[in-house]
DRENZAMAR-511315 format. One line per field, with one value per residue (C-alpha): residue in three letters; x, y, z; residue number from 1. Coordinates in steps of 0.5 Angstrom, whole numbers, plus 500, padded with zeros to 3 digits. Example, Ala and Ser with C-alpha at 12.3 -4.5 7.8 and 13.67 -1.06 7.14 Angstrom:
<nodes>
res <- [ALA,SER]
u <- [525,527]
v <- [491,498]
w <- [516,514]
n <- [1,2]
</nodes>
This chain:
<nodes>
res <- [UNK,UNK,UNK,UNK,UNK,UNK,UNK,UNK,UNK,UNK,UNK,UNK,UNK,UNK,UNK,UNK,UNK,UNK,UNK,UNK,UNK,UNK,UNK,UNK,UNK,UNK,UNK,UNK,UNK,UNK,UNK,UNK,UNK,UNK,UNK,UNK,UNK,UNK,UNK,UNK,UNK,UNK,UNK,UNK,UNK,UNK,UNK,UNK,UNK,UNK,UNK,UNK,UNK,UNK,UNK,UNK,UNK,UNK,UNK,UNK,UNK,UNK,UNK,UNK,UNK,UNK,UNK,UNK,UNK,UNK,UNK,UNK,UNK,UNK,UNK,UNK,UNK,UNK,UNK,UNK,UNK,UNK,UNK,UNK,UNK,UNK,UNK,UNK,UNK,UNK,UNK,UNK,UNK,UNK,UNK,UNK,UNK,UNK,UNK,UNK,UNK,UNK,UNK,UNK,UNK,UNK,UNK,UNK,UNK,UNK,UNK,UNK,UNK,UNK,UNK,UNK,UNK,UNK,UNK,UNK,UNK,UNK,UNK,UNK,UNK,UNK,UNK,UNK,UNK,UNK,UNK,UNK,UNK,UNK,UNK,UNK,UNK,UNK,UNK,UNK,UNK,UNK,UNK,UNK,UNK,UNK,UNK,UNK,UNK,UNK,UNK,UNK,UNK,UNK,UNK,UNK,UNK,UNK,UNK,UNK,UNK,UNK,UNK,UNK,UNK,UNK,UNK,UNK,UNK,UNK,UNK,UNK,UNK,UNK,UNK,UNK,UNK,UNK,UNK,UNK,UNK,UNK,UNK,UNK,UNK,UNK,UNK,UNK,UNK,UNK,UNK,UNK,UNK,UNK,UNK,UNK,UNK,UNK,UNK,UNK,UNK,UNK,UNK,UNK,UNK,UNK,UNK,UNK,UNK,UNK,UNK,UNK,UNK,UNK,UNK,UNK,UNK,UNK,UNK,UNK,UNK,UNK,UNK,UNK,UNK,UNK,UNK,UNK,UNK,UNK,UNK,UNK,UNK,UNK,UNK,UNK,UNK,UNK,UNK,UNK,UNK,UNK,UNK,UNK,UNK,UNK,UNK,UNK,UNK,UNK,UNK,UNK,UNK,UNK,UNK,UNK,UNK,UNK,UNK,UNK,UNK,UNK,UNK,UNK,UNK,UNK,UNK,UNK,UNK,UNK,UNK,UNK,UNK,UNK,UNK,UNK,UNK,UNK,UNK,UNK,UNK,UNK,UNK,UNK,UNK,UNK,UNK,UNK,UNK,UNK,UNK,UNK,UNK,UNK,UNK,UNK,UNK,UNK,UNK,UNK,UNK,UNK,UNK,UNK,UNK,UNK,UNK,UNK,UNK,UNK,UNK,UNK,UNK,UNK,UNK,UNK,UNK,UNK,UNK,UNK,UNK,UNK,UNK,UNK,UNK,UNK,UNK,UNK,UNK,UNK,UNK,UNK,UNK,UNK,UNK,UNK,UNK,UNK,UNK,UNK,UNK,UNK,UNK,UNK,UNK,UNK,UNK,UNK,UNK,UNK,UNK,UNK,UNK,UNK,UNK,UNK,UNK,UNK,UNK,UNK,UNK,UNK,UNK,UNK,UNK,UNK,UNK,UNK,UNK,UNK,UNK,UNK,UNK,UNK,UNK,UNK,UNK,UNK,UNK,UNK,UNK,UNK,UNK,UNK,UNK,UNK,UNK,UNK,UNK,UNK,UNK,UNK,UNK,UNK,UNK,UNK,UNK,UNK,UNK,UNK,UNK,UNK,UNK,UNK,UNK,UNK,UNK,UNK,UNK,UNK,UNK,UNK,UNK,UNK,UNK,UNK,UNK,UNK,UNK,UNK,UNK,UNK,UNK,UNK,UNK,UNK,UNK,UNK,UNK,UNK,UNK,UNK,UNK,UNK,UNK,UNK,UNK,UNK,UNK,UNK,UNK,UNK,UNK,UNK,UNK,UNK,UNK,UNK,UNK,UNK,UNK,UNK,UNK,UNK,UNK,UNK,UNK,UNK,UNK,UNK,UNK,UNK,UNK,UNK,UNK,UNK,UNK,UNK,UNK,UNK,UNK,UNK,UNK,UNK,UNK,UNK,UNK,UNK,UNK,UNK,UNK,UNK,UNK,UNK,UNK,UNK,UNK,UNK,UNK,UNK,UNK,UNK,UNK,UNK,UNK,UNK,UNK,UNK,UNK,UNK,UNK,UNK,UNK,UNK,UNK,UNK,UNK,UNK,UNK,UNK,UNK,UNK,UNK,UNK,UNK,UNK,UNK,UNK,UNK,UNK,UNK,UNK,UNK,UNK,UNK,UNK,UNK,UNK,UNK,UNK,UNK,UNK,UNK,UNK,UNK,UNK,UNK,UNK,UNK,UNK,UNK,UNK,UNK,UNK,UNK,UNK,UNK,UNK,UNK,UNK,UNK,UNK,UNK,UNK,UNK,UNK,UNK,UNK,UNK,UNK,UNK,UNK,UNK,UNK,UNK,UNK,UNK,UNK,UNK,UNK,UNK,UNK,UNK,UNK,UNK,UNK,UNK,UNK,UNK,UNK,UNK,UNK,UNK,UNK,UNK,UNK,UNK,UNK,UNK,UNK,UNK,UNK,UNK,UNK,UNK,UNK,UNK,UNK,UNK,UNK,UNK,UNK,UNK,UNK,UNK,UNK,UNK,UNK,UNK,UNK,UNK,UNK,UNK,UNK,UNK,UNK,UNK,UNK,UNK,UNK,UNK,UNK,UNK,UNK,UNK,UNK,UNK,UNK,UNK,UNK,UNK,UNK,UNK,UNK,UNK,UNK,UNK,UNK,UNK,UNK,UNK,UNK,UNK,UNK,UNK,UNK,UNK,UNK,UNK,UNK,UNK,UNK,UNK,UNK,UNK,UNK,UNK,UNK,UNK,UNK,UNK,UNK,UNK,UNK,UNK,UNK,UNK,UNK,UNK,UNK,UNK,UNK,UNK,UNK,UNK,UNK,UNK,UNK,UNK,UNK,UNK,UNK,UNK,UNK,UNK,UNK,UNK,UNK,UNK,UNK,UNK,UNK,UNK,UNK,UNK,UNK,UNK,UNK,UNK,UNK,UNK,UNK,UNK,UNK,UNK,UNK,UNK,UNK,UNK,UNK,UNK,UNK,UNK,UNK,UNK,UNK]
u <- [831,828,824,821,825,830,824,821,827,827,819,821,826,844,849,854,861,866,869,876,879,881,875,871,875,874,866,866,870,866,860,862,863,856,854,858,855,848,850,851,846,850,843,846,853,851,847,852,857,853,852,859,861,856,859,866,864,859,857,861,858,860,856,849,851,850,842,838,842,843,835,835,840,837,831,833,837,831,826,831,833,827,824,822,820,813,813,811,804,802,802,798,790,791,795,802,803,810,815,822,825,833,828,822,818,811,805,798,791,785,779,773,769,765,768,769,773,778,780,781,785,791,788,787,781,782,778,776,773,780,782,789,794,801,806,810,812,819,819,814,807,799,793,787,779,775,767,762,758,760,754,757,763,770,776,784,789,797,798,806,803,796,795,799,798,794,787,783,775,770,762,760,753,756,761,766,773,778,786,788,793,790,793,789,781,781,784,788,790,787,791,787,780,775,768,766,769,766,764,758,754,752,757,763,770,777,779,787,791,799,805,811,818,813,808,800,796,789,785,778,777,785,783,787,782,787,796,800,807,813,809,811,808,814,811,807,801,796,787,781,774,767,763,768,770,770,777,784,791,796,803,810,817,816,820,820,818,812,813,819,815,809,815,819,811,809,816,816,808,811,818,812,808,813,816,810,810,818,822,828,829,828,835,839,842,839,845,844,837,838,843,838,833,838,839,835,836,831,824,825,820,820,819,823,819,816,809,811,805,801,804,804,796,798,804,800,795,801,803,797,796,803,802,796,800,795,800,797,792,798,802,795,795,800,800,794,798,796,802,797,797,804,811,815,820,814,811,817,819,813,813,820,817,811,816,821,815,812,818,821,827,829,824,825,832,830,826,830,834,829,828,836,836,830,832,840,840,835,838,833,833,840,838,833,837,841,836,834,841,842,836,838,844,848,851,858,854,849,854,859,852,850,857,858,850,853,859,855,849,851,845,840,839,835,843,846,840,840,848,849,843,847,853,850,847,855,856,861,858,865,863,856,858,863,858,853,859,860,853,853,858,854,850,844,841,841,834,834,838,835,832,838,843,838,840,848,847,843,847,853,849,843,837,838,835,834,839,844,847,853,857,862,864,869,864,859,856,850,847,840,836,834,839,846,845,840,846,851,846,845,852,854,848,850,857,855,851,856,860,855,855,863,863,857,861,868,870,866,869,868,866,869,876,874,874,868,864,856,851,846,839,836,829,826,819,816,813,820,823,817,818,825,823,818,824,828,822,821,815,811,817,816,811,816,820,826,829,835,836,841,842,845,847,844,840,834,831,825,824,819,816,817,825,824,821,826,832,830,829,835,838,834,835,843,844,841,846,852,850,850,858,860,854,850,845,843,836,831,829,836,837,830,831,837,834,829,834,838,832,832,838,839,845,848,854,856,855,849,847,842,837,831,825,820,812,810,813,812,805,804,809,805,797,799,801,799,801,809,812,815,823,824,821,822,830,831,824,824,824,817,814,817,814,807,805,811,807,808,814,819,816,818,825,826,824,829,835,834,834,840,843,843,840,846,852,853,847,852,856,851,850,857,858,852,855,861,858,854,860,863,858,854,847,841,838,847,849,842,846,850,845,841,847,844,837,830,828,821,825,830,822,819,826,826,818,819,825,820,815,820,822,815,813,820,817,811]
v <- [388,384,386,392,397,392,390,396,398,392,393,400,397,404,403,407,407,409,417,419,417,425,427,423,426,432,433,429,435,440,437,437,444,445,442,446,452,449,448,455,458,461,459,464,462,454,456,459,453,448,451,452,445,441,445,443,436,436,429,426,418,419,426,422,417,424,425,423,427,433,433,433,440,443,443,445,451,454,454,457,463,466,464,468,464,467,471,468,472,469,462,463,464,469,477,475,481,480,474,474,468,469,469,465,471,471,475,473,474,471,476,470,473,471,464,461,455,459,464,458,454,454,451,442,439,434,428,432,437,442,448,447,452,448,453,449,454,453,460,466,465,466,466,470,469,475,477,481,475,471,465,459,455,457,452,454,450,449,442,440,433,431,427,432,441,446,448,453,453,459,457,465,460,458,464,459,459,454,452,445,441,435,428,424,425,428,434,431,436,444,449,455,456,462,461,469,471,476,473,478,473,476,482,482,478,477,472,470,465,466,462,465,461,456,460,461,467,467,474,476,483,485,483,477,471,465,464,459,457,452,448,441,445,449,450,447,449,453,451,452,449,452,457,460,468,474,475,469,473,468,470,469,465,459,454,456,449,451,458,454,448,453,456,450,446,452,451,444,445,451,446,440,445,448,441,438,445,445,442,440,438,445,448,441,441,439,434,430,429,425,422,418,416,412,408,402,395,389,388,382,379,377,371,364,359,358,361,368,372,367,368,374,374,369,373,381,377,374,381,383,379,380,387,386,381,375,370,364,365,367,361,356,360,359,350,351,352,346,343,346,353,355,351,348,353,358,355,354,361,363,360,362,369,368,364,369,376,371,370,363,363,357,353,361,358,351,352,356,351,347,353,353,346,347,354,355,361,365,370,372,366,368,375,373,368,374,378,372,371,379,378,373,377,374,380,377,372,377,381,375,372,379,381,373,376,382,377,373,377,384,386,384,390,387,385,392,395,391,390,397,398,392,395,401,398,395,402,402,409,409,400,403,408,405,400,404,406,400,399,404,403,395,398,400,406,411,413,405,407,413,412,409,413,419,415,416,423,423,419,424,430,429,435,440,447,455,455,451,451,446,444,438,435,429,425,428,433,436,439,443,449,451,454,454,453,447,443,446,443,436,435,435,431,426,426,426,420,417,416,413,408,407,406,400,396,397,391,393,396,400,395,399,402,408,415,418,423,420,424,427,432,436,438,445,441,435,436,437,430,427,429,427,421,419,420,415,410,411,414,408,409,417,417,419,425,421,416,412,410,404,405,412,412,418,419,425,428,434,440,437,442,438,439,433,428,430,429,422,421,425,419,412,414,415,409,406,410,407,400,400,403,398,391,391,386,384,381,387,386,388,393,397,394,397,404,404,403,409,414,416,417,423,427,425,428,430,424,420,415,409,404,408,404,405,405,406,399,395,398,394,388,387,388,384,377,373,377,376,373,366,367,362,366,372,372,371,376,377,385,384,380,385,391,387,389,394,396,390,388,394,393,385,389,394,388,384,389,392,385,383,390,391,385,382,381,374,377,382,377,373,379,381,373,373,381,377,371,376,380,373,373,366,365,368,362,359,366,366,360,364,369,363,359,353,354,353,359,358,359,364,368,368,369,376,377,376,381,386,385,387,393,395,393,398,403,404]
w <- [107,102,096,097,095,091,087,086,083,079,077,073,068,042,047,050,048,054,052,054,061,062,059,063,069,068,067,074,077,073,076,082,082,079,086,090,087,089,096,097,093,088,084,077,078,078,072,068,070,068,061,060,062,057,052,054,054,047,045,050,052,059,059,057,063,067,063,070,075,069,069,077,077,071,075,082,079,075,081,085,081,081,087,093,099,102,109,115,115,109,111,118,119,124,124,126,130,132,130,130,128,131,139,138,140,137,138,134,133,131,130,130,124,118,116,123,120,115,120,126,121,125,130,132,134,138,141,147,143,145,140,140,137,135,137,142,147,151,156,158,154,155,151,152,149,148,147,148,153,158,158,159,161,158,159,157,157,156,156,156,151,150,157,162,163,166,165,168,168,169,169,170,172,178,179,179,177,179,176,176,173,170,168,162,162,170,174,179,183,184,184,186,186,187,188,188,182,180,173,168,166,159,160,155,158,157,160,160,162,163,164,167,170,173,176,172,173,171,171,168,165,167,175,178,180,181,181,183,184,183,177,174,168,165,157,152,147,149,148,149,150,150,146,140,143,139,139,141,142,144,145,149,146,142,139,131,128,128,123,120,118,114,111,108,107,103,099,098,095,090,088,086,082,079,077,074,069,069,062,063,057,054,058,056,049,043,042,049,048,041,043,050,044,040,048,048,050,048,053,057,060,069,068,065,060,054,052,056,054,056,063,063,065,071,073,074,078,083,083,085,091,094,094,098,102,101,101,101,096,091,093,092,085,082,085,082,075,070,065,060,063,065,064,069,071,070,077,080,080,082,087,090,089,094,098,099,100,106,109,108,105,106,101,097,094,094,087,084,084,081,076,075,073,068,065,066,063,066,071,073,078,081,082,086,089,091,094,099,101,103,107,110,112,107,104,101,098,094,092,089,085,082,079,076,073,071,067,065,062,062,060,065,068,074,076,075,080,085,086,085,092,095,095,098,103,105,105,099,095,091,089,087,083,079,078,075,071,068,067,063,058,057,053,060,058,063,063,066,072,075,080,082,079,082,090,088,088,094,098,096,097,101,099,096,099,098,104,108,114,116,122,123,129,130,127,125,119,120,115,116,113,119,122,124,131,131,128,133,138,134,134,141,143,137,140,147,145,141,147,152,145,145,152,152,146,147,142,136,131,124,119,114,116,111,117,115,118,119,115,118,115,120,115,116,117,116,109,106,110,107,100,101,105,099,094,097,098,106,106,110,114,115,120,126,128,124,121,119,112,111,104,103,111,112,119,117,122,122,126,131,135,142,143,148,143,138,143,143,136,134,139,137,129,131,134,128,125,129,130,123,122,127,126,120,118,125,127,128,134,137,133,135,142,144,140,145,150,149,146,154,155,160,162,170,173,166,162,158,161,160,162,165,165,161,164,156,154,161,161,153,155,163,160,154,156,151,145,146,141,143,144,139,133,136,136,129,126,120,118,115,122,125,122,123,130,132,138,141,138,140,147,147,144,149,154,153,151,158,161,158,159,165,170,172,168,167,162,159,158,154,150,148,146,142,138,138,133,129,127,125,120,123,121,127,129,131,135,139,141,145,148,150,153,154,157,153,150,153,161,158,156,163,166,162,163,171,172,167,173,178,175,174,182,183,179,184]
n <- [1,2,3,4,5,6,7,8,9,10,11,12,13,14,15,16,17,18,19,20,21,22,23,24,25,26,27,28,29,30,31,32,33,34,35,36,37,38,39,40,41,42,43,44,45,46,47,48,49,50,51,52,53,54,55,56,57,58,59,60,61,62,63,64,65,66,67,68,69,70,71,72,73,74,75,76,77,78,79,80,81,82,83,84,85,86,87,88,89,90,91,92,93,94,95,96,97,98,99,100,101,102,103,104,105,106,107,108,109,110,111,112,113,114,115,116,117,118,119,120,121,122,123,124,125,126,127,128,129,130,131,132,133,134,135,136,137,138,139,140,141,142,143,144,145,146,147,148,149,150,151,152,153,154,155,156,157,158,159,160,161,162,163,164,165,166,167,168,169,170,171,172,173,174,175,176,177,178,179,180,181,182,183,184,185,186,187,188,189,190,191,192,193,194,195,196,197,198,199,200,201,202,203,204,205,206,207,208,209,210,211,212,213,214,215,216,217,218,219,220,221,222,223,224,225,226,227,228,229,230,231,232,233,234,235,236,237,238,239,240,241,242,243,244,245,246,247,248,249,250,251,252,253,254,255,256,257,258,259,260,261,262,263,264,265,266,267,268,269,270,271,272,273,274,275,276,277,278,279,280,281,282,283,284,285,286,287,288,289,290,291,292,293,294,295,296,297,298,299,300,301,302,303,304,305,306,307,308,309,310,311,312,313,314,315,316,317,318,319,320,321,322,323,324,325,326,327,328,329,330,331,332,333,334,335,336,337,338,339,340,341,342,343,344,345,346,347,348,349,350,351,352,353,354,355,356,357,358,359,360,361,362,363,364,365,366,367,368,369,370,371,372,373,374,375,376,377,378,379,380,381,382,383,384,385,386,387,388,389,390,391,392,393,394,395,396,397,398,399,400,401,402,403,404,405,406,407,408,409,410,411,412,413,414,415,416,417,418,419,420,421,422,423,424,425,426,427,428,429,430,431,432,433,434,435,436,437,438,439,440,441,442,443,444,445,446,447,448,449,450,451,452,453,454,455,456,457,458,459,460,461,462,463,464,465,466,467,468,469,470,471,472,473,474,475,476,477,478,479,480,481,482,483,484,485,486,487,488,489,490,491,492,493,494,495,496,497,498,499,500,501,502,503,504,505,506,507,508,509,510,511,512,513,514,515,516,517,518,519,520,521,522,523,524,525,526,527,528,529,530,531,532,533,534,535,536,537,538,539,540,541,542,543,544,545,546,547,548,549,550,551,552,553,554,555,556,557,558,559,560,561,562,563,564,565,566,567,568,569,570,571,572,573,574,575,576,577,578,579,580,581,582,583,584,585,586,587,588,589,590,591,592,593,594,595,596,597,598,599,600,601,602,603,604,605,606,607,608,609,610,611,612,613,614,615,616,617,618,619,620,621,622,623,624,625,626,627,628,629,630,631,632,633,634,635,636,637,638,639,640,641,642,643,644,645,646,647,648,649,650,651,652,653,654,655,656,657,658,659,660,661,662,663,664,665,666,667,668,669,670,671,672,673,674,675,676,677,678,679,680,681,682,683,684,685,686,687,688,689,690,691,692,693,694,695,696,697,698,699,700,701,702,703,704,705,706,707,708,709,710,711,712,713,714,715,716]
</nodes>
């Protein structure tokens, strides 16, 4: 996982003494207390708590090692001492005439009055033209339109996703009305039609579309016209299309991501404005303020050679085309560098830079060699170094080369940082901890350290929020702001997959023997899991329902209003979470592969099982032929080559963990050698030995490829 987050850490960068060992002990204590305060929302408590324990502690060292985390709790302590959280029926457009949040029974209307737009803003318009409310509903609902004329055509709907539901159409011009099911763009299959519907042209309408235990009703002005039985179609979102009515009411059970996602959007909105007014500052003690400003360490440039200033030009316009990913002309820039323009070493490192961000380790660590050579004493090559040999999944080798930085030049922050995210990512919070610790004592000056300082905290803690709600099972912790419920049911689903993982893979074991509980976060709404996501630098990673996040160990889900997709997502993201207790650092592709292999797992006979094909993945990987990448590449992708057509890519995973996993077991043999080599530690290309056992990769692709098609075909 190079650079990106490694390296914006390492972008943002009086000595501190070490305090009495008891004294330091007991501020940790009385912190922790303080947390606990906060996770049960005893806001008032927290607040007394934390004044009295910096009291205590006054003008102690390791109290300004704590600055960064001190800000944070100051800070969420006061917005939650007064904060009200707003009423539901502030949030929507319409008059929420009824919800109760405990059933999901909710009654709502739109009166289409003076701004259009602003009273039917809770709806979507999609491609298609369809006005689509987003509340998910899981049980009996309906939705009815209402005017004073009928002119037109009128369309409503409710859709089980955006390609498969119920429409019924009336066209009073015809004295037409019909109920079909549709699939994509087409009816595929009418349901109940009436051509003498007794339809008003320029008369005032009500037209009402229900949905009750599988049988659709559709009635005009109170009088049945069409009803069906015995639908695939058990729930959904309600829409429609045509002239704007006078009046929607929608009504019936709902999930309640939709309300609840208003609710925590609305919260996350106010806690970000009251941040940015808020100072923290005016609640800590004068005597630890003073005591951050007298912490400062010499400015360091990024770079090795002499003249530095004058490469400090050349190295912001490196830096510029790395982020834009404009490989090529960086690595031509810096060729380009005349003796007269920058140093040896200068070059020569960065070009290891451009080398390492566009995926070429090997030549990465060749020229710091060189710039080692040149320049032995710049520890900024050997942190580089270390950044490579992480991503190229030697972790020991990282960890052993920034401890010896730490040693050798105790304040090159860069080191400190990235060993302390490497220990992390090794699942060892305790090793991250105690090295922020040591370099505090260095001399580091806190303010140096928070971002990183701030993720220790949240890999202890996970977000804060007004309301917690917990539950713990065997192997799980599952915290969430919704309800209590919600983390009974993510739990059992959890275990359940949990066990369809152990029984795949019986021979591999924890990484860690430390017995720990697996965190999960289940998020309100999606606004509050991308604000958390954004805290930890995985917005760009946030665009789904969850996520999987390696460094805190912390799986984060969001309260999709579509319980199915949240299942799969719950399950894919817990893999992720397993594979990586039981195998981290393996290539990418068979860590997203197997992901999308049990996202469909299902219950049968009272078990989880796997290996469902998936029309979506054959459908990209069998019309897309000469998009597959060569197995050769393929196997040992890179995270950044991977990321770069994920379409394509998770496809070809998913295909080739379905072939290896359930075609033939001479294949699940090949597997478990090929795990089996990457739990030793060998290199990705020297373990594909193992899955490939002797045949050319080009032959073992068209195998995987043929089996793909076979599968298809069955599926017809």
């Amino acid at each position: 996982m190079l650079a990106s987050w490694f390296l914006a850490l390492l972008a943002g960068a009086g000595q501190a003494g070490q305090g009495e060992p008891e004294g330091r002990a007991a501020f940790e204590v009385g912190l922790e207390r303080v947390r606990e305060m906060e996770d049960e929302s005893e806001w008032l408590r927290a607040d007394e708590a934390l004044k009295t324990l910096l009291e205590e502690h006054r003008e102690q060292e390791y109290v300004l090692h704590r600055l960064p985390e001190l800000r944070a709790d100051v800070t969420r302590i006061h917005f939650w001492l007064t904060y009200e959280e707003p009423r539901p029926k502030d949030l929507v457009s319409g008059e929420l005439l009824k919800y109760s949040p405990s059933t999901g029974q909710i009654r709502i209307r739109y009166r289409v009055e003076g701004d259009a737009k602003r009273i039917l803003a809770d709806f979507q318009v999609d491609s298609r033209g369809l006005r689509v409310h987003p509340l998910f509903f899981d049980g009996t609902h309906s939705i009815t339109l209402k005017g004073q004329s009928l002119d037109t055509v009128v369309e409503i709907f409710t859709r089980e996703d955006l390609d498969h539901g119920l429409c019924s159409l009336l066209d009073p011009e015809e004295d037409l009305a019909f109920l079909a099911e549709f699939r994509g763009e087409y009816y595929r299959n009418a349901l109940d039609v009436d051509e003498e519907a007794g339809l008003r042209r320029g008369q005032p309408y009500a037209v009402k579309l229900s949905m009750r235990e599988g049988k659709a009703t559709v009635s005009y002005n109170k009088k049945t016209l069409l009803r069906t039985t015995e639908l695939d179609v058990k729930g959904g979102r309600v829409a429609f299309r045509g002239p704007l009515p006078d009046e929607i009411l929608i009504e019936g059970r709902a999930t309640t991501a939709w309300m609840q996602g208003l609710v925590s959007a609305a919260v996350d909105r106010d806690r970000s404005l009251f941040e940015q007014k808020f100072d923290p500052a005016a609640e800590l003690p004068e005597w630890l303020l003073k005591m951050d400003k007298a912490a400062v360490i010499p400015m360091r440039f990024p770079f090795p050679g002499a003249g530095q200033r004058a490469h400090l030009r050349i190295w912001k316009q490196i830096e510029e085309l790395l982020e834009e990913e404009r490989y090529a002309e960086a690595r031509q820039t810096a060729l380009a560098l005349s003796e007269e323009q920058a140093t040896e070493a200068f070059r020569e490192y960065v070009l290891a830079w451009v080398e390492a961000e566009d995926g070429h380790p090997e030549e990465a660590l060749a020229r710091l060699e060189r710039v080692l050579e040149l320049e032995p004493a710049f520890s900024g090559a050997r942190v580089l170094q270390a950044i490579v040999r992480a991503d190229q999944g030697s972790e020991s080798e990282a960890l052993a080369i920034l401890r010896q930085v730490t040693v050798d030049d105790p304040l090159e922050v860069d080191a400190w940082l990235l060993l302390t995210v490497t220990e992390l990512l090794a699942g060892k919070p305790d090793e991250a901890k105690a090295t922020i610790d040591r370099a505090l004592r260095a001399g580091i000056p806190p303010v140096t350290l928070e971002e990183v300082n701030l993720t220790l905290v949240r890999a202890r803690y996970g977000p804060v929020w007004g309301e917690t709600f917990h539950r713990e099972s065997k192997n799980y912790h599952v915290a969430s702001n919704l309800n209590r419920s919600i983390c009974v049911e993510a739990t059992k689903i959890l275990e359940e997959a949990l066990q369809l993982y152990r029984k795949d893979f019986p021979r591999l074991a924890p990484a860690s023997s430390a017995k720990r509980r697996f965190p999960v976060y289940l998020f309100a709404g999606r606004a509050g899991y991308l604000t958390y996501a954004g805290d930890l630098g995985r917005e760009k990673y946030a665009w789904s329902a969850g996520l999987y996040y390696p460094d805190l160990k912390q799986l984060l889900i969001w309260n999709v209003p579509d319980r199915e997709a949240m299942l799969r997502t719950i399950r894919h993201e817990g893999f992720h979470q397993y594979l990586d207790a039981v195998l981290p650092g393996i290539p990418i592709w068979l860590n997203e592969g197997l992901a999308e292999y049990y996202e469909v797992s299902n219950p049968s006979r009272g078990f989880m099982e796997a290996g469902r094909p998936r029309a979506d993945h054959l459908q990209t990987l069998l019309s897309l032929r000469s998009k597959w990448v060569p197995f050769g590449r393929f196997l040992s992708m890179s995270v950044r080559e991977f990321q770069h057509e994920p379409k394509h890519n998770y496809a070809q995973a998913w295909g080739l963990a379905q072939f290896l996993m359930q075609s033939d077991r001479a294949e699940r043999r090949r597997l478990d050698a090929y795990l089996a080599e990457l739990a030793q530690g060998k290199p990705w290309s020297e373990a594909a030995e193992a899955l490939l056992d002797g045949r050319d990769p080009e032959a073992f692709q068209r195998e995987v490829r043929d089996y793909l098609v076979a599968l298809r075909n069955g599926m017809r």
